[in-house]
VEXGU-823633 format. One record per residue (C-alpha): x, y, z; residue in three letters. Coordinates in steps of 0.25 Angstrom, whole numbers. Example, Ala and Ser with C-alpha at 12.3 -4.5 7.8 and 13.67 -1.06 7.14 Angstrom:
REM residues 2
+-------+-------+-------+------+
!  east ! north !    up ! resn !
+-------+-------+-------+------+
!    49 !   -18 !    31 !  Ala !
!    55 !    -4 !    29 !  Ser !
+-------+-------+-------+------+
END
This chain:
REM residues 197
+-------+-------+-------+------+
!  east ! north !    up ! resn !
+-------+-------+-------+------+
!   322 !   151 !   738 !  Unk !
!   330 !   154 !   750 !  Unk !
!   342 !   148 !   744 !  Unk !
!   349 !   161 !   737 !  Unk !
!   355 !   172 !   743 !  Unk !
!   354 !   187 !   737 !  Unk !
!   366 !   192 !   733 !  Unk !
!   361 !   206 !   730 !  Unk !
!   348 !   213 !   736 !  Unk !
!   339 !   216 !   724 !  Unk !
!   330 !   225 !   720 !  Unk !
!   316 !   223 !   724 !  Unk !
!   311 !   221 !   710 !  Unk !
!   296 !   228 !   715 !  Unk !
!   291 !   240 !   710 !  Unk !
!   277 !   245 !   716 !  Unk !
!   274 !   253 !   702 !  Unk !
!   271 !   237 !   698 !  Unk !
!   259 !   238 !   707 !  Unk !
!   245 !   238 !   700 !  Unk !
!   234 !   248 !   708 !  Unk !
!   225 !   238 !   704 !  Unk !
!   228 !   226 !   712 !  Unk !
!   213 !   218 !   707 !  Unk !
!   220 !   206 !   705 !  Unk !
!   228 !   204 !   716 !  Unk !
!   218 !   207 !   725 !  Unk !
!   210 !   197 !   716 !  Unk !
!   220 !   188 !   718 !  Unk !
!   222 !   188 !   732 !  Unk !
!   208 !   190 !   736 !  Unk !
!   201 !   180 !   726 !  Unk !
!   212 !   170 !   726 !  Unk !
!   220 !   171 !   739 !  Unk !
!   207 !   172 !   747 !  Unk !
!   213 !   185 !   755 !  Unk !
!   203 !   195 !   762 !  Unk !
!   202 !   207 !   753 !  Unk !
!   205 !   215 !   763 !  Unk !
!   218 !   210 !   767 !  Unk !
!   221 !   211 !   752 !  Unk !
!   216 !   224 !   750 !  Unk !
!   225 !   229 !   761 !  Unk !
!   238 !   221 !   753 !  Unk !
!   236 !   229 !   742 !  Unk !
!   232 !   243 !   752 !  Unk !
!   245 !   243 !   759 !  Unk !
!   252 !   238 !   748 !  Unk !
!   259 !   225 !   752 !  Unk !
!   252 !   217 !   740 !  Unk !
!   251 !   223 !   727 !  Unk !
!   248 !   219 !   713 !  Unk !
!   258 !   221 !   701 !  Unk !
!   256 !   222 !   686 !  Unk !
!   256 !   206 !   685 !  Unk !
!   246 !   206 !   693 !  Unk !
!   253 !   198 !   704 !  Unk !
!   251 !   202 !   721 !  Unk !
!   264 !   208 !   724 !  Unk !
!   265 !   206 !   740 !  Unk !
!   275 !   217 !   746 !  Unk !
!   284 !   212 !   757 !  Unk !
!   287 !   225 !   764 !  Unk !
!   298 !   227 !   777 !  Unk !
!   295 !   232 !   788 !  Unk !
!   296 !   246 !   784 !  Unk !
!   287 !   242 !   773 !  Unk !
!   296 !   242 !   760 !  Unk !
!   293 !   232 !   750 !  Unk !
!   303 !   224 !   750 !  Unk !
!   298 !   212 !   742 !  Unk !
!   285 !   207 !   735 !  Unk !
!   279 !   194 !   734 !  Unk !
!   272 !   193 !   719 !  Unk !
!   260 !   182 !   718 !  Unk !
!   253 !   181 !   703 !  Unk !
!   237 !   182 !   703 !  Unk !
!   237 !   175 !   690 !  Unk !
!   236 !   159 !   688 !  Unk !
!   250 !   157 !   690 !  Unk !
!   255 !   157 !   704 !  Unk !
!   265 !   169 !   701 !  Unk !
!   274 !   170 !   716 !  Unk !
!   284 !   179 !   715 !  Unk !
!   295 !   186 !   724 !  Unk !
!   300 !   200 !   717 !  Unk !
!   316 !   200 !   714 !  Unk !
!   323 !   207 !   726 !  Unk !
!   313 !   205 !   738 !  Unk !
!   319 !   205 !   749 !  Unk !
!   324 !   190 !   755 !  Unk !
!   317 !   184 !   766 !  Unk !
!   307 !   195 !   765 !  Unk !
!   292 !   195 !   761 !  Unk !
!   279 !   199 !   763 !  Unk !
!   271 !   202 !   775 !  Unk !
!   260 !   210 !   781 !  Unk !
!   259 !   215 !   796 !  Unk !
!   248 !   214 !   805 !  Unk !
!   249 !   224 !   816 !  Unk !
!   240 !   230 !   825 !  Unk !
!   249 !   238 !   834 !  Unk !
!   261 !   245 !   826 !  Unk !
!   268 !   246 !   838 !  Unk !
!   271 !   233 !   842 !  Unk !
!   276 !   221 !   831 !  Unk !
!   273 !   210 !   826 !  Unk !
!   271 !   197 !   834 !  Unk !
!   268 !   187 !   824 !  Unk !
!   273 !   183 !   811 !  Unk !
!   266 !   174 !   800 !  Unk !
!   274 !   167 !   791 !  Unk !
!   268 !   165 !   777 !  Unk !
!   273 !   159 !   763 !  Unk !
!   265 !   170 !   754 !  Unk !
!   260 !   184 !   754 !  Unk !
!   247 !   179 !   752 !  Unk !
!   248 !   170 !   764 !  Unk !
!   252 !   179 !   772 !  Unk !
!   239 !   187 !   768 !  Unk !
!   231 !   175 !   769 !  Unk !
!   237 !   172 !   781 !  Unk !
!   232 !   185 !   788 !  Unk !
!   219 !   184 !   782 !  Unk !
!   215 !   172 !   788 !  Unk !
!   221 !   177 !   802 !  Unk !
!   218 !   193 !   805 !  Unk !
!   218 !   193 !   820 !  Unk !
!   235 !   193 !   818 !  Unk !
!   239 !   205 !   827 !  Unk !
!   255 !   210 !   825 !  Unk !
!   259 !   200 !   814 !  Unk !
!   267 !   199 !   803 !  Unk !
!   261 !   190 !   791 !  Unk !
!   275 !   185 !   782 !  Unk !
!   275 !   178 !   771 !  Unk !
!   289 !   170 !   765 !  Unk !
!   284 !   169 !   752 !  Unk !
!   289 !   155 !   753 !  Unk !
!   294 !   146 !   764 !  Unk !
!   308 !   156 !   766 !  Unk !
!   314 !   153 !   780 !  Unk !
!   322 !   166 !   780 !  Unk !
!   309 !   173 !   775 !  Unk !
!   305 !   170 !   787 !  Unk !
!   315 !   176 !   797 !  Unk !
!   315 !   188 !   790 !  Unk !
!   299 !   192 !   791 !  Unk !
!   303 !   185 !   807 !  Unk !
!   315 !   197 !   807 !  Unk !
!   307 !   207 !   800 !  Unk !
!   296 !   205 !   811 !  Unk !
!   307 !   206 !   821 !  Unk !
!   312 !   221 !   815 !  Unk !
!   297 !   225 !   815 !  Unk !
!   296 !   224 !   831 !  Unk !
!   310 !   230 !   832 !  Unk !
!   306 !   244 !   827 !  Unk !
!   293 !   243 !   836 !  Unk !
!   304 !   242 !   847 !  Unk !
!   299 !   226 !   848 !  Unk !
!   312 !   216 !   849 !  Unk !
!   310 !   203 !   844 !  Unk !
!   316 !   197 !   858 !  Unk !
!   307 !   204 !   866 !  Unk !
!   294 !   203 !   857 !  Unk !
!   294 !   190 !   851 !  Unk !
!   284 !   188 !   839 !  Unk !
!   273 !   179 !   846 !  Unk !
!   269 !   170 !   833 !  Unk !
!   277 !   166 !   820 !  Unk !
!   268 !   159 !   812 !  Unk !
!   271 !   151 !   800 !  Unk !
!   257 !   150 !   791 !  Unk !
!   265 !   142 !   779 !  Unk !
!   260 !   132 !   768 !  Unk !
!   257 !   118 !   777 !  Unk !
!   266 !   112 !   766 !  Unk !
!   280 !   104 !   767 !  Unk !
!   285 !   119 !   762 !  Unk !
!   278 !   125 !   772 !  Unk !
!   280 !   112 !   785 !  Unk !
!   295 !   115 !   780 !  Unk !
!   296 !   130 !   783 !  Unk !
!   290 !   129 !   798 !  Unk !
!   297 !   117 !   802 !  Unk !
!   309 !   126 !   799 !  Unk !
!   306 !   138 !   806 !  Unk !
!   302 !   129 !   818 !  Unk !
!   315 !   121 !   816 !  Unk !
!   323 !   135 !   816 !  Unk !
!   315 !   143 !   827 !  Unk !
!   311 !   134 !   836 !  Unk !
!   319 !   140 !   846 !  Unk !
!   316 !   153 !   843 !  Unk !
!   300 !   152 !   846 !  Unk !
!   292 !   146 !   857 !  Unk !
+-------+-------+-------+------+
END
């Protein structure tokens, strides 16, 4: 809900030591159920942006850019759909992965998703994506969305890139085709239509 303001930062209640080695049923989960390459899954859990905790639930890492975590998405694997943002992520924050060929220039493309996993599905089904970031809300979260767009933004600058001068070439929006989803990017149109050609 982005209807709340924190009054104090809190903790992120996430503690790595909560993390099984043997991830079998998340992997389980997200190949056999989610339909995601076993590849791209096995390099989640390889460079540790996806994990699996004692309940046996798919913890997705969000990570800043100098790659601390700094808030998990939790998705059950059992018949109940178990979602779960862990108490003191950071606010308008969340998951992402990076695709970069060339580490010397930034990213040019953002893709805005509503879940870990369809930001994950979402490169699975497009691998040609060259110097983009894949975001996920967890949600339909407005402010969400400007931070991953500011995040992005920071990136470039330490490559000595400034936004004004390198503008991202694509922002897109691959939401749910529902009235939620029609909702978000009428929005985002309505907000930044002057902003974007």
């Amino acid at each position: 809900n982005d209807n709340f303001s924190i009054k104090e930062k809190k903790t992120l209640n996430y503690n790595t030591q909560t993390e099984m080695e043997d991830s079998t049923r998340a992997y389980n989960y997200l190949v056999n159920e989610r339909c995601l390459d076993p590849k791209l899954v096995r390099w989640g859990f390889n460079t540790g942006v996806i994990a699996q905790d004692k309940q046996n639930n798919v913890c997705f890492k969000w990570l800043d850019n100098e790659n601390n975590i700094v808030g998990v998405d939790k998705r059950g694997t059992g018949r109940k759909a178990f979602k779960q943002i862990v108490e003191g992520s950071k606010q308008h924050s969340g998951f992402h992965i990076d695709i970069i060929q060339d580490k010397n220039i930034g990213i040019r493309n953002i893709v805005i998703t509503e879940s870990p996993i369809d930001a994950l599905s979402y490169y699975d089904s497009h691998r040609d994506l060259k110097q983009t970031r894949i975001a996920s809300l967890s949600g339909l979260k407005l402010e969400t969305f400007k931070q991953h767009i500011l995040d992005v933004g920071k990136y470039n600058l330490k490559l000595g890139e400034d936004p004004k001068e390198y503008p991202l070439e694509s922002i897109v929006l691959a939401v749910d085709n529902d009235e939620a989803g029609k909702n978000f990017v009428s929005s985002i149109v309505n907000t930044y239509e002057n902003d974007f050609t």
